[in-house]
N, C-alpha and C positions, 0 to 999 in steps of 0.2 A: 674454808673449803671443806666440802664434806665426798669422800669415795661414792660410786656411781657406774654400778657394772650394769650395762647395755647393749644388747647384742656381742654378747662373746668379747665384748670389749673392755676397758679399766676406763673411769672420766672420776672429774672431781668437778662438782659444781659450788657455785662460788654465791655468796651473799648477794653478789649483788646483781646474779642471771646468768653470769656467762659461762660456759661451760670449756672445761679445759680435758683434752684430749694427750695425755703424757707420751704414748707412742707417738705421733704425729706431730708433739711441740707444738700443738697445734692451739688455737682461744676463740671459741664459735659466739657468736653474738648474733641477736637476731635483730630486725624491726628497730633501727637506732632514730629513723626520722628525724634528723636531723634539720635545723631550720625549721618545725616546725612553727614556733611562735612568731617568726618574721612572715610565715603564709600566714597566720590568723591577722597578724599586724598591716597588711597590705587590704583584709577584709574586714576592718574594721574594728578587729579586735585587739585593743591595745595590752600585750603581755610582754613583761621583762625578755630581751633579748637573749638571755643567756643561756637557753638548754644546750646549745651543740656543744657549749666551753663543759658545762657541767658535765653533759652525756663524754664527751671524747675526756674526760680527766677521768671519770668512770674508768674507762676503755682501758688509759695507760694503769691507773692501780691495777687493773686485773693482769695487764702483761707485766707490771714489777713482782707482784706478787706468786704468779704461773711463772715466770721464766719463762712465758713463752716467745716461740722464732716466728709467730706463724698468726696472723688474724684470718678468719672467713668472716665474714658478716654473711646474714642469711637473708638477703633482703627487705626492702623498703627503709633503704639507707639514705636517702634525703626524704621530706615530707613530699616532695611533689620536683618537679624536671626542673624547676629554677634553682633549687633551692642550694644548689653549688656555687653558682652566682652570688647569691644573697652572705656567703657565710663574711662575717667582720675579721677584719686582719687576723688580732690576736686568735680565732680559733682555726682560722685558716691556717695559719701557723703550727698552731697544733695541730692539725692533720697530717700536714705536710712532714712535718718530725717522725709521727707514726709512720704512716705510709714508708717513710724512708729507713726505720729501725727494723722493722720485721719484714718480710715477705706477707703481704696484702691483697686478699683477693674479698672482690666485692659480687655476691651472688645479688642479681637483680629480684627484685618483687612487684608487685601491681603496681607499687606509689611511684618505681623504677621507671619512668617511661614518657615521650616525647622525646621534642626535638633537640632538646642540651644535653641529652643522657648519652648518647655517642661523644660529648666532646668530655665526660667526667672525668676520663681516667688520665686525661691532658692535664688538668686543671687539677685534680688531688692526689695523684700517685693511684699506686696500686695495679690491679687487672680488674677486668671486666668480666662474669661469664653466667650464663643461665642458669645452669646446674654444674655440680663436681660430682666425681666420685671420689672417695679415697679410703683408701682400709676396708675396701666391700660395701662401703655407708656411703647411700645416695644425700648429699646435701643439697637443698633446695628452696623456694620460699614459704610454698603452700603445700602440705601436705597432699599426697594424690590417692583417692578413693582407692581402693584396689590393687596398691601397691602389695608387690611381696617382697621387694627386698629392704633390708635394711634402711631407714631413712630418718633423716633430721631436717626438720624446717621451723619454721614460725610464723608469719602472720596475724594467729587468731589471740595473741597477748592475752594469754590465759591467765585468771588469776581466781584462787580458793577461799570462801570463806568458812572462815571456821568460827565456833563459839570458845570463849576460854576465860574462865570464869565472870557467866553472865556478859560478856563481853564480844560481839560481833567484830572481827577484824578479816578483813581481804587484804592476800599478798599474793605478788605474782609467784607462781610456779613452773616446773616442766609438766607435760601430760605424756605419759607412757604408756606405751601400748604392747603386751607382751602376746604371743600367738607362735603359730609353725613358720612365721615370715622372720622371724629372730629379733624383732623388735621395730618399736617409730616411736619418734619422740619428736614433741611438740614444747619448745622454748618459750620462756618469758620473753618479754619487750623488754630490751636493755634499757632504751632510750629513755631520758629523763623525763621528758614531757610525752607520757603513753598513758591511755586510760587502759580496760581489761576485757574480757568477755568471761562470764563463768566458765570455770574449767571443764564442767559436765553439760555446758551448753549443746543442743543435739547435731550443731554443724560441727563439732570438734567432733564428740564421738564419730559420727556418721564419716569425717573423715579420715578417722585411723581404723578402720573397716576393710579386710577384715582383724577380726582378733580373738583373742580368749579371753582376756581382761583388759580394766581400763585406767589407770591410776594418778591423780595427782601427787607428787615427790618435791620438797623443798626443805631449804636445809633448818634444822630448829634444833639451836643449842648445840652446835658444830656436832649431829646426827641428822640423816637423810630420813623425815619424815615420810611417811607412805599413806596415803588415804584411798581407798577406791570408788572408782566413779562408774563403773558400769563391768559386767561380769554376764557373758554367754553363758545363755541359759542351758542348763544338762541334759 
């Protein structure tokens, strides 16, 4: 984990996306999509069953290693309205363990939606809710144009490419956004099976707007890397 001061706040972000919040004991995690490879499996696409074992055993290393009491996911927590349905015992299992170890709250996203998504929090534990507040920090799925307070979401599974010696590598990042609103931060895809969108992509920008700067931050060589990705003009 690497330190992560954001909006007047202390965070430590973790190798593997999720970001931990030490006041609030809290373990934010975005975009887990879970189930996805049984939706491509159903359209034909025949892919190993096992991202939601992988992504939720992600999920627990980050609360043994945080100590955290406390998950949010930030939404598009199953890949599509079935996908609670779909999930095979032993990860169901594993959910059900989490959900029952910490106090669990699931923020809904786009993928969040139909007719099964009222019966999820029957069927996995947890709570259900559109947005939070907590600590002043709006939590949410998609970042909102024109926000000015405080906010954390995910959705657009931002990820940076860098060059490093001769060498092109993309890894997911956060994208921050600093200005007079005191901060917005834009999370990696925790979820195992997620592709990315450049981090300077112009929907990302355009939706941490407004601001003063723009920056992708991931952690390299347990230090919080900082790259900038866009910077109001003087």
């Amino acid at each position: 984990m690497v330190p992560l001061s954001f909006a007047h706040h202390e965070f430590a972000l973790t190798q593997s996306g999720a970001l931990y919040w030490p006041s609030e004991s809290a373990l934010l995690v975005a975009d887990l999509h879970l189930e996805k490879a049984s939706f491509f499996a159903q359209h034909g696409q025949m892919i190993p069953p096992y991202d939601s074992r992988e992504t939720l055993e992600r999920v627990a290393t980050a609360i043994r290693e945080t100590g955290a009491r406390r998950v949010i996911t930030l939404g598009d927590n199953f890949h599509d309205s079935e996908g609670s349905i779909r999930l095979e015992n032993h990860a169901a299992g594993m959910l059900a363990a989490l959900t029952r170890a910490v106090d669990w709250v699931w923020i809904t996203g786009n993928h969040d939606t139909g007719s099964d998504w009222p019966h999820m929090e029957t069927r996995t534990g947890g709570s259900i809710a559109e947005e939070l507040e907590l600590g002043g920090m709006i939590l949410r799925h998609e970042a909102q144009p024109g926000e000015t307070r405080p906010e954390m979401s995910g959705h657009f599974h931002p990820r940076l490419r860098v060059n490093i010696r001769k060498r092109s590598i993309r890894r997911p990042c956060a994208v921050v956004s600093t200005g007079q609103t005191g901060g917005r931060m834009i999370l990696p895809a925790f979820g195992t099976f997620t592709g990315g969108m450049d981090a300077a992509d112009p929907a990302i920008l355009r939706a941490l707007q407004p601001a003063d700067r723009i920056d992708a931050v991931l952690p390299v060589g347990g230090k919080l890397a900082q790259f900038p990705l866009w910077k109001h003009a003087a």
